[in-house]
C-alpha positions as CSV (number, residue, x, y, z in Angstrom):
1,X,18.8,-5.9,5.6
2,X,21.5,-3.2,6.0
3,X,22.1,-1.3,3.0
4,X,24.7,1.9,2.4
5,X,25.0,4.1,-1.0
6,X,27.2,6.5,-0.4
7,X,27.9,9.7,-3.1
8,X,26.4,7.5,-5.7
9,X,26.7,9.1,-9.2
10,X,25.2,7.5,-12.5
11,X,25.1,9.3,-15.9
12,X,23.7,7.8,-19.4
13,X,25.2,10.1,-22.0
14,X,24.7,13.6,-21.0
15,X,21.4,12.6,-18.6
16,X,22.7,12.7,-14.9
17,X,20.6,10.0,-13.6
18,X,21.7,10.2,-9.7
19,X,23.6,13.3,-8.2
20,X,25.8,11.8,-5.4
21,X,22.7,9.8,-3.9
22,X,23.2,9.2,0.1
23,X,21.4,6.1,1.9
24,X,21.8,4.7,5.1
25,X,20.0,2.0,5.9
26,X,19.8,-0.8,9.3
27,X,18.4,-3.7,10.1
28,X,14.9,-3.0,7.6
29,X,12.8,-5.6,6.1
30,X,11.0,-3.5,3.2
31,X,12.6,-0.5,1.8
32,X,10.3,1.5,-0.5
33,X,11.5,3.7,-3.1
34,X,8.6,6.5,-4.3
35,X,8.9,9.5,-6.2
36,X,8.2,11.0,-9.7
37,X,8.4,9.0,-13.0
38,X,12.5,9.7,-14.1
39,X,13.7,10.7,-10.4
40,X,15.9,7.9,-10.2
41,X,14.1,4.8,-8.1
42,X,14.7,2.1,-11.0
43,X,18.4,3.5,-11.5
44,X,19.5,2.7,-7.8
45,X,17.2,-0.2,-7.7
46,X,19.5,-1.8,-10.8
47,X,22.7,-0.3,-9.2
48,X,21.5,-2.0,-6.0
49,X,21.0,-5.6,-7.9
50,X,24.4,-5.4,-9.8
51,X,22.7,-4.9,-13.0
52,X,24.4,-2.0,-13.5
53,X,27.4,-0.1,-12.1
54,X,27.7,3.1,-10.8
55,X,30.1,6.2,-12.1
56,X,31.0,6.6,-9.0
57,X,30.3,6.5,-5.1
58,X,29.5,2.9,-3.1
59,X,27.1,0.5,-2.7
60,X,27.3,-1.6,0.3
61,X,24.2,-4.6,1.6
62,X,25.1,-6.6,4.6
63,X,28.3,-5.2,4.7
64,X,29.3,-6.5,1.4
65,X,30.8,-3.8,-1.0
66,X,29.9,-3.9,-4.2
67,X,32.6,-4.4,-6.6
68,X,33.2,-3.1,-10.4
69,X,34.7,-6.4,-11.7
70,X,32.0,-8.2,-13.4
71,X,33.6,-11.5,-12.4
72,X,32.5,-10.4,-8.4
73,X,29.6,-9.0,-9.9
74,X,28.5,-12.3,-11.1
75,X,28.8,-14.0,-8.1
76,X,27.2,-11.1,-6.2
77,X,23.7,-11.2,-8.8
78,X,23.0,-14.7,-8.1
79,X,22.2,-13.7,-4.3
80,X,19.8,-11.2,-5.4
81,X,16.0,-11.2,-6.8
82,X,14.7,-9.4,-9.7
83,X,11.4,-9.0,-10.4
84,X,10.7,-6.4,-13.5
85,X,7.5,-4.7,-14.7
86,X,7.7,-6.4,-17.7
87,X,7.8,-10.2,-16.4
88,X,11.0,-11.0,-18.5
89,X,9.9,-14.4,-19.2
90,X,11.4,-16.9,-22.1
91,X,7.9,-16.4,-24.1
92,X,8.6,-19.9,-25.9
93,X,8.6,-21.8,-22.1
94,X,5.8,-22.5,-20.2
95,X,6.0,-21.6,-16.6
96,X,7.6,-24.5,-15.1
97,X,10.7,-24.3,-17.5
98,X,11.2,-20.6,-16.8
99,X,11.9,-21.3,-12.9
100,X,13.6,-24.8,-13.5
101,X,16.2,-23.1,-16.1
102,X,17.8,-20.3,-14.5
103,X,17.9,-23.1,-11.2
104,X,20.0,-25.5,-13.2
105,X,22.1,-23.2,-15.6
106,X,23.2,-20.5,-13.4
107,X,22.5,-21.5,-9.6
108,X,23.8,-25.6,-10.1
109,X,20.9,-27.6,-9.2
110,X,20.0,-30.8,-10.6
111,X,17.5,-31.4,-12.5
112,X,15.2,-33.0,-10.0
113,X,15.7,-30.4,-7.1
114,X,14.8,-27.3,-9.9
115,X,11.9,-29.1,-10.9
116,X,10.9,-29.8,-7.0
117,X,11.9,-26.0,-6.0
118,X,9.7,-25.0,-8.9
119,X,6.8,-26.9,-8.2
120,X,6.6,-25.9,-4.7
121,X,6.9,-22.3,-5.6
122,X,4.1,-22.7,-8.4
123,X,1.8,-24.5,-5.9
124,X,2.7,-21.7,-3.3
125,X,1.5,-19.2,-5.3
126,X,-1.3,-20.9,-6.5
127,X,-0.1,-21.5,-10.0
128,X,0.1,-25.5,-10.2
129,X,-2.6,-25.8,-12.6
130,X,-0.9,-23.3,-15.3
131,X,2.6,-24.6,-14.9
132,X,2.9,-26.3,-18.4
133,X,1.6,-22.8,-20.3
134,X,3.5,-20.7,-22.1
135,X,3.6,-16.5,-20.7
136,X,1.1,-15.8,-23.9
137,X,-1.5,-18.2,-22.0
138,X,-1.7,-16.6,-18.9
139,X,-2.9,-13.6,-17.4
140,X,-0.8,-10.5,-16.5
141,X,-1.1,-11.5,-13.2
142,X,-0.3,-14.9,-13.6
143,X,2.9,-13.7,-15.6
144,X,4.1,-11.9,-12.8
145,X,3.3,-14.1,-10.2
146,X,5.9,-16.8,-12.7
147,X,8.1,-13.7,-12.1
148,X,8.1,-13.8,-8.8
149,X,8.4,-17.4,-8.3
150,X,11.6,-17.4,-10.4
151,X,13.2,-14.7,-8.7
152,X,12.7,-16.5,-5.3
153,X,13.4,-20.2,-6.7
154,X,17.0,-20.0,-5.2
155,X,16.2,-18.6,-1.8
156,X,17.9,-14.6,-2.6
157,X,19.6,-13.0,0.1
158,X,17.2,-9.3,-1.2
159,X,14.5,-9.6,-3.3
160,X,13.8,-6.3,-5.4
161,X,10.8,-5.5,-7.2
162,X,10.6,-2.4,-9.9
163,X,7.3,-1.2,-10.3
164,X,6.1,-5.1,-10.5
165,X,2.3,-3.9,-10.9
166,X,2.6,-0.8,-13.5
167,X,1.6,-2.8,-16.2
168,X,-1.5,-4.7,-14.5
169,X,-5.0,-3.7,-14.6
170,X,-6.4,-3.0,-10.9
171,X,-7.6,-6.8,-9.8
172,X,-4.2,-8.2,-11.6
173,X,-2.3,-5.5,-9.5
174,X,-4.1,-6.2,-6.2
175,X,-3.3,-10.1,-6.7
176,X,0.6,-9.2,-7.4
177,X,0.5,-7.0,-4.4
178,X,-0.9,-9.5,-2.0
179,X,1.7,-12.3,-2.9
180,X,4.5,-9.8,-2.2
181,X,2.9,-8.6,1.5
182,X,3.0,-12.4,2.0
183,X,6.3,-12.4,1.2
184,X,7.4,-9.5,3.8
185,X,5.1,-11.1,6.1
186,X,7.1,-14.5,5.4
187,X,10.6,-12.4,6.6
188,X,12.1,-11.8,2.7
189,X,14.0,-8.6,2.6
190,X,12.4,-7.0,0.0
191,X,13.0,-3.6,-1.5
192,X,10.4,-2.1,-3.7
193,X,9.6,0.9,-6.1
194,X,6.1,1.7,-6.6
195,X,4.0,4.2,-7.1
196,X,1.3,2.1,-5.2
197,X,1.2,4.4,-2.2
198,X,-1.2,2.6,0.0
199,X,1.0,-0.2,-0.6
200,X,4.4,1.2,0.1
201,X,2.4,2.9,3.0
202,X,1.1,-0.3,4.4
203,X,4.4,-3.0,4.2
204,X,7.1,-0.3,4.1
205,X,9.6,-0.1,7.4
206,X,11.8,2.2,5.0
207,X,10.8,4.5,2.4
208,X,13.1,7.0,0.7
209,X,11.8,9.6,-1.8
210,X,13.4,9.9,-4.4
211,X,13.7,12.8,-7.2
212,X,15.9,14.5,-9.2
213,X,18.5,11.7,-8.7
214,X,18.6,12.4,-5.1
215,X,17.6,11.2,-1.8
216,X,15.2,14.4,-0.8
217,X,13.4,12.6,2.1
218,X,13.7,8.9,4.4
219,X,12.1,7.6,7.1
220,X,9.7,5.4,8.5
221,X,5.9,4.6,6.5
222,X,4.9,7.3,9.1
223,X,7.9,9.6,9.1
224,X,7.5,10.1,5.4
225,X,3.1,10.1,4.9
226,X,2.0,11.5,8.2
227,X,4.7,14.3,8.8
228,X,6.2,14.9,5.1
229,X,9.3,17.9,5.6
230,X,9.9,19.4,2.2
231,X,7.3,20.7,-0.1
232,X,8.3,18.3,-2.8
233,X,7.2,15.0,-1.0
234,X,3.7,16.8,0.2
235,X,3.0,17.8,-3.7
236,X,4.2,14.1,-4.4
237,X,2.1,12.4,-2.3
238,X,-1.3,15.0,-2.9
239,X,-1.4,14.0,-6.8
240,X,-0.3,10.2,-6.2
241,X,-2.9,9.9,-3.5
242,X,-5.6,11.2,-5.8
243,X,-5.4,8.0,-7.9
């Protein structure tokens, strides 16, 4: 994955939410985003999956510029994966439906081929059993897991996860975060806000700390927890790495 943001700016009323953020990134296949709760991690990560648009500045993956017109910006979402904290699952499907929908509705297939992908994602991530209950029958875990097989279901040029375990006890967190090390494993481009630092630590090529709606520090998993520059990061990383 190559991914640019250049003097990125994003306000919501009177909140600047990124400052001109700056990003320059080649050839990576896990970008991490840490930093403090309101630095500005989930902003870019939506700016970066088309969700939203930014005030100003560019956005650039795979040498593809992001556009404002939401016609282009259409097209451009249904490359991308989203997987959100809170699942975002139809609560009145079961599991099966919520993959084979989005398949046939927005991405064109048939209705055999979404009901194949589906299937072979749900038995991929060990989920077969549960594929005719509803999100209010599973676990957390399980939810997320439906998540995650929905966001792959039509083979996304980036996955992007935001804070996919922040509303998981520890065991239902530890199964979330193994499927998605899998999936780096596997080759997906993935990029990733967390504040599970071993984690981002362990899978990361690329992480950038963010705060304050800036880019303070980037580098490699070793650049930025073995030899942390600013004062900032080392603070971040003292009381994260407590927990």
């Amino acid at each position: 994955m190559n991914l640019s943001l250049k003097n990125v700016s994003k306000r919501y009323g009177e909140f600047s939410a990124l400052k001109g953020l700056n990003l320059e990134l080649d050839s990576s296949r896990c970008l991490t985003l840490i930093g403090p709760s309101g630095g500005g991690k989930s902003t870019t990560l939506r700016l970066i999956a088309g969700l939203e648009k930014a005030d100003s500045g560019q956005i650039s993956l795979n040498g593809q510029l992001l556009a404002n017109d939401e016609r282009k910006l259409l097209e451009y979402r249904k490359s991308i994966g989203v997987v959100f904290q809170a699942y975002n699952l139809f609560p009145h499907l079961d599991a099966l439906t919520n993959i084979t929908l989005p398949l046939e509705k927005v991405h064109g297939f048939n209705k055999t081929a979404a009901q194949s992908r589906a299937n072979e994602l749900l038995d991929r991530l060990q989920l077969s059993e549960h594929s005719h209950k509803k999100p209010s029958e599973l676990s957390g875990g399980q939810n997320q897991r439906v998540a995650i097989a929905r966001a792959l279901a039509h083979d996304p040029a980036l996955l992007l996860f935001d804070e996919p375990t922040s509303a998981l006890d520890p065991n239902m967190s530890a199964e979330v975060l193994d499927v998605i090390e899998e999936l780096i494993q596997d080759g997906t481009d993935c990029i990733v806000v967390t504040h599970q630092m071993s984690f981002a630590k362990r899978v990361s090529d690329s992480i950038a700390f963010i705060t304050n709606g800036e880019v303070a520090e980037y580098g490699s998993s070793s650049d930025i927890f073995d030899t942390p520059n600013t004062p900032e990061l080392r603070n971040f990383l003292e009381q994260e790495l407590k927990y």
